[in-house]
N, C-alpha and C positions, 0 to 999 in steps of 0.2 A: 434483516436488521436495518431497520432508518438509521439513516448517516447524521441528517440536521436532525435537532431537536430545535423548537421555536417555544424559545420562551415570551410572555406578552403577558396583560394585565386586561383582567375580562370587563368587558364593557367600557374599556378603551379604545378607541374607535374601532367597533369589532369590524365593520363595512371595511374599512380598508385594512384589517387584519386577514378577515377573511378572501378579501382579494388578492393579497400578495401569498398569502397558502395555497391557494388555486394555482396561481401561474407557478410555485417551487415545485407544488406536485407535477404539473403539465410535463416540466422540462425536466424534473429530475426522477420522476414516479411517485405517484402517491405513497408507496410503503414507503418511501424514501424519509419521508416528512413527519417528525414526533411532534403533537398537539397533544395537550392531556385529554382535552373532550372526546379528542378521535381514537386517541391510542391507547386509553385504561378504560378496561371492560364493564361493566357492575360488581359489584364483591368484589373488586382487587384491591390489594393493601396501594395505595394512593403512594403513599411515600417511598415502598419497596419499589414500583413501578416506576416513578420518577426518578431514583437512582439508578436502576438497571439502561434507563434509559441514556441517562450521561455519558453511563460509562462505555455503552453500546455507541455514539453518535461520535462523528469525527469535527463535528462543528455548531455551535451554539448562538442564534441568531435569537438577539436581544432588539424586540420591537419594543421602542420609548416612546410612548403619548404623551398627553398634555396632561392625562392624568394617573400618572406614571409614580410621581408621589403625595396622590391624593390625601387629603386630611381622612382620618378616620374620627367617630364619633367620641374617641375619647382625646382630639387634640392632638395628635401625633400622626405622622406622615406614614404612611402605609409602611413606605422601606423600610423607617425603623422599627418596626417589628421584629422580635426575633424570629417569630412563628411565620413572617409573611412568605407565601412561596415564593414570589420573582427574586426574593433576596437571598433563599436558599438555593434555587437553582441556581444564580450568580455564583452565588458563593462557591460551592460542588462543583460546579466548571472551572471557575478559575482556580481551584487546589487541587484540582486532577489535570492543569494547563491541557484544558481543553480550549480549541481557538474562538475565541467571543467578535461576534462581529454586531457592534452597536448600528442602530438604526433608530434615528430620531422621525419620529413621525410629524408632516404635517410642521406646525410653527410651535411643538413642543422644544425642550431643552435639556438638557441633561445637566443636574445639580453638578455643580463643580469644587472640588478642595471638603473639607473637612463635611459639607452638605450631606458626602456620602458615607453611609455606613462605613466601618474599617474594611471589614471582609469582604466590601466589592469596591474599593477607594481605587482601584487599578485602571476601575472604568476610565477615569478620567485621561490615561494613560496610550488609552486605543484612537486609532484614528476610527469617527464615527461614519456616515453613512445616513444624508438626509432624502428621504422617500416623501413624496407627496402625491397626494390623491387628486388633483387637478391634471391639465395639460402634459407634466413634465412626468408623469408615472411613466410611460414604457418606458425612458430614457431612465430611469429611477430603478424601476425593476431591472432592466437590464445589466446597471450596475451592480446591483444586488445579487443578479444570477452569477454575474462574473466573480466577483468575490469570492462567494458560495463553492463555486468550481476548484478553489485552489485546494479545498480540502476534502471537498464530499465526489467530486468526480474521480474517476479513475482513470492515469493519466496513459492516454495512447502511446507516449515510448515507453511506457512498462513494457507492454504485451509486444512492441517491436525486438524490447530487445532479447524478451526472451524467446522470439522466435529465432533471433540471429545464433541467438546462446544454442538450439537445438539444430541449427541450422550447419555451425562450427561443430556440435559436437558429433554429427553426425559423418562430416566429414572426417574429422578425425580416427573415426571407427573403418571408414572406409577405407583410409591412408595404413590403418594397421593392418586391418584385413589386407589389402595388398600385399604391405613386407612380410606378413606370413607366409602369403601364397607363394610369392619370388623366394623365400629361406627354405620351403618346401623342395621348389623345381631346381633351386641348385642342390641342395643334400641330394635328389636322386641323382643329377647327373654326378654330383661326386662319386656315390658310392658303385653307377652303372662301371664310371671310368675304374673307380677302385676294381672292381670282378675283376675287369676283364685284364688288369695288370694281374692278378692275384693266379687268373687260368692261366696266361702265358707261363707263368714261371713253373708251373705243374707243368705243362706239355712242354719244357724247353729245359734239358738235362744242364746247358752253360746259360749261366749267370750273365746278365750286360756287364760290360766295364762299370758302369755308374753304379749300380748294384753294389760290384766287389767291392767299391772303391770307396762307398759309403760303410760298409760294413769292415772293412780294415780300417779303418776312422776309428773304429768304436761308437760308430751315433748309432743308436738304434732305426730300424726304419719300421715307423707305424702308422696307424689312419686313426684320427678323432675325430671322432664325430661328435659337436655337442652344442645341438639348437633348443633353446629355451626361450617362449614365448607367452607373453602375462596376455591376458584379454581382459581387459576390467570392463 
């Protein structure tokens, strides 16, 4: 299952779109990385495909160009579309608070205050993330990996702690095993030493003082034995 899904606006500088896909796939695997071009097959439902995708990614990276809210031919800004996809994918991620990481490309800019639709008006709300295709890209990309990382990587004291976790519980087991074995070796020697008072008194016609002395008491004299041990 790809963790990022990238969403982007086609023919927006696709050359350093398709560069910064390149280095996410490199570092984090290409299955890693949702594109619609790359990741919806022929015949698949477009839109079924882009929502499973949302919902499958643990992080949605918003590449913004210059023509980001380009006019369309009837006078209106691409984002105000209801039908336009960048604005549905926005939208779908931020009502599933899935984590949106804005990335303005290049000397574009991201419309600010009421500019933007309602249902992605949050944008303006995210700290952005400006990438450029000159000199300063690996430093750029770099940033970008870093971000990325807080959600799509899988964090090394996870898997520490659940080794500690199998680490303790096995000690554990080991620590019970023990007091088994120890509640074991004393019941036999109890019950060895129990016999061999139990033969004495068969082959010995008088009673010890202690004996008599318990049983003119009226206490009864008997042996319990009663070990009971859970193993979960």
């Amino acid at each position: 299952m790809p963790k990022i899904f990238v969403s982007y606006r086609r023919g927006d500088l696709p050359d350093l779109v398709d560069r910064i896909i390149d280095h996410l796939g490199s570092h984090f695997g290409r299955e890693e990385v949702f594109r619609d071009i790359d990741g919806i097959e022929p015949s698949t439902d477009f839109a079924k495909k882009i929502g499973e995708a949302l919902r499958e990614c643990k992080v949605l990276v918003a590449l913004i160009g210059p023509d980001w809210t380009a006019i369309t031919p009837d006078g209106k800004r691409r984002i105000d579309h209801e039908d336009d996809w960048v604005r549905l994918e926005l939208s779908v991620g931020m009502t599933i608070n899935l984590p949106v990481v804005p990335v303005i490309l290049n000397q574009a800019a991201l419309p600010v205050g009421e500019a933007l639709p309602s249902q992605i008006r949050s944008l303006n709300q995210l700290q952005t993330l400006r990438l450029e295709s000159g000199r300063t890209f690996p430093a750029d990309i770099a940033k970008l990996i870093s971000a990325i990382s807080r959600y799509a990587s899988d964090a090394p004291q996870c898997r520490a702690d659940v080794e500690s976790t199998r680490t303790w519980f096995a000690a554990f087991l080991a620590i019970g095993k023990l007091k088994i074995s120890l509640s074991i070796v004393a019941t036999c020697l109890f019950l060895v030493v129990a016999a061999g008072l139990l033969i004495g008194r068969t082959t010995n016609t008088d009673y010890s003082a202690t004996a008599t002395h318990v049983i003119k008491a009226g206490k009864p004299v008997g042996i319990t034995n009663s070990t009971n041990s859970t193993v979960r």
